[in-house]
C-alpha positions as CSV (number, residue, x, y, z in Angstrom):
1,X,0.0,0.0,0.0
2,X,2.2,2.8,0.6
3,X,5.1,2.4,-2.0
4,X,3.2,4.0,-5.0
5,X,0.8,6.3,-2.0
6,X,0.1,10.1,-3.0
7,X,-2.3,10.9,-0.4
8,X,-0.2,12.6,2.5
9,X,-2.8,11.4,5.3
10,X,-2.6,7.5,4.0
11,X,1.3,8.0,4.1
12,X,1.0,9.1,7.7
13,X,-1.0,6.6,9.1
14,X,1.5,4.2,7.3
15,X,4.0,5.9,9.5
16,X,2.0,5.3,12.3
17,X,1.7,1.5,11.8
18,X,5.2,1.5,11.1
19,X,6.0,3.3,14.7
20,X,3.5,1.0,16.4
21,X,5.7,-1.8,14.9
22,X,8.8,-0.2,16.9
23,X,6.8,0.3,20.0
24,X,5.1,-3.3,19.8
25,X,8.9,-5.1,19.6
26,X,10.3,-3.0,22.2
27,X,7.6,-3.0,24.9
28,X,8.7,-6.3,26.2
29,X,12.0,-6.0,27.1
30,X,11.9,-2.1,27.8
31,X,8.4,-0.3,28.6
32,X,9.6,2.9,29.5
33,X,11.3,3.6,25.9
34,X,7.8,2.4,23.9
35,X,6.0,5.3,26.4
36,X,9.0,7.2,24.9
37,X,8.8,6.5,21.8
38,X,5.3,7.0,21.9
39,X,5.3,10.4,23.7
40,X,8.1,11.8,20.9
41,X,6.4,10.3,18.1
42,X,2.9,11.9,19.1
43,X,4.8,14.7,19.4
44,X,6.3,15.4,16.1
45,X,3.0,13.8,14.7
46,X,-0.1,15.9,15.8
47,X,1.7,19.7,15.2
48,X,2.7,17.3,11.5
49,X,-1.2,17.3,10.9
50,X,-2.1,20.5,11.8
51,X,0.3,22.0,9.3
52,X,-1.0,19.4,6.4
53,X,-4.4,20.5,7.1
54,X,-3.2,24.2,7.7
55,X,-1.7,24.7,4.2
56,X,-4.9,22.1,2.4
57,X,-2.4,19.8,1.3
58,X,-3.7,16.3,0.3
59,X,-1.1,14.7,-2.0
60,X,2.6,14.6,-2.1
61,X,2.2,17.3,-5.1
62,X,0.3,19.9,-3.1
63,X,3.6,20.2,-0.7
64,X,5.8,21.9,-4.1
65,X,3.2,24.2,-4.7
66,X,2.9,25.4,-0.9
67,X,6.5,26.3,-1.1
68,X,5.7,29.9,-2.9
69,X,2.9,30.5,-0.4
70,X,4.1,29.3,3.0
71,X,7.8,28.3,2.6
72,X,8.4,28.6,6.7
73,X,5.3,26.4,7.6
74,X,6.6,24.0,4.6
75,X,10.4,23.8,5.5
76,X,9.0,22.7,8.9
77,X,6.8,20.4,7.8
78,X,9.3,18.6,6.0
79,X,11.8,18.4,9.3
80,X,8.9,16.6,11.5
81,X,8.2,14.5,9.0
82,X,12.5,13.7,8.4
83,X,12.2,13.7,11.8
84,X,9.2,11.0,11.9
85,X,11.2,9.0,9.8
86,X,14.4,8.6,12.6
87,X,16.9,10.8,10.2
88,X,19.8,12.1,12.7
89,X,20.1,14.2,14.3
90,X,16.9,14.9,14.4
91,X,14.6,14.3,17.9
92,X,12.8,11.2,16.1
93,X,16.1,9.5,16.0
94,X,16.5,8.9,19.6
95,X,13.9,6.8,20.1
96,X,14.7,4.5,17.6
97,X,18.7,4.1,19.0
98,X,17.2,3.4,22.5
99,X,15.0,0.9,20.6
100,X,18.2,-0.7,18.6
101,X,20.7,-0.7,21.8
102,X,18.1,-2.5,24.4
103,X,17.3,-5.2,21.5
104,X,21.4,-5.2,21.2
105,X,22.0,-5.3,24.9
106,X,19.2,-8.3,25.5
107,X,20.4,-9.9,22.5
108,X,18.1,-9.5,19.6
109,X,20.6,-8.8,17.1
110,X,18.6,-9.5,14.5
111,X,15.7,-7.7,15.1
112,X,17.4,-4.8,15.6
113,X,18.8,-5.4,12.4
114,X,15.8,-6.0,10.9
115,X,13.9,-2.8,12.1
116,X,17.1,-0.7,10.8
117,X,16.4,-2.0,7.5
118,X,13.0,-1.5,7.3
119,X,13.4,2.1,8.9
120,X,15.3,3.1,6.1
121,X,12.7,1.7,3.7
122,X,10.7,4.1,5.4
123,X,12.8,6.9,5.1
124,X,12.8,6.5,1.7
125,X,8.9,7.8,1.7
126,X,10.0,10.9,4.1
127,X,12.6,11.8,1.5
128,X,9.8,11.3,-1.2
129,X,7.8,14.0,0.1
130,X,9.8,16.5,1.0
């Protein structure tokens, strides 16, 4: 579903399974970094849709025309949602180290591996729409 997405609001709650997938594999072995990982991403997320809606964008092609109009509300649109995907050094990167050193320390080297891969599957879409 979301490799060939358009729609901006199907892309995020893409996103948001894909976070839930983080939180899901980590709230075994560490609770209090899925509540953070929660709390940051929730963060970055709601002020994410309030600009989308803001600025009336609905597809990935709305967000170069808002550029001439808006180009302050754009630029940081695009750095939550770079910073949604887990690019550093940006604040949605910590979480997802935490994540990837606990399942290192309690040895789940290859699920950490696993979600670092598909994380930067995922930040292919960020880079896609901004």
């Amino acid at each position: 579903g979301c490799i060939n997405q358009t729609q901006l609001r199907k892309l995020m709650a893409y996103s948001s399974i894909t976070n839930l997938g983080w939180t899901m594999i980590i709230f075994t072995t560490s609770p209090h970094i899925a509540v953070l990982n929660i709390t940051i991403y929730m963060i970055m997320l709601i002020p994410s849709f309030m600009l989308i809606k803001k600025m009336s964008m609905k597809t990935l092609q709305d967000s170069s025309t808002t550029w001439t109009t808006s180009p302050m509300a754009n630029t940081l649109l695009m750095l939550m949602l770079l910073s949604l995907s887990g690019l550093p050094p940006l604040t949605g990167f910590t979480p997802k180290l935490l994540i990837l050193n606990e399942l290192i320390m309690q040895n789940l080297t290859p699920t950490a591996t696993m979600l670092a891969m598909v994380s930067l599957i995922s930040l292919f879409f960020y880079v896609r729409t901004t």
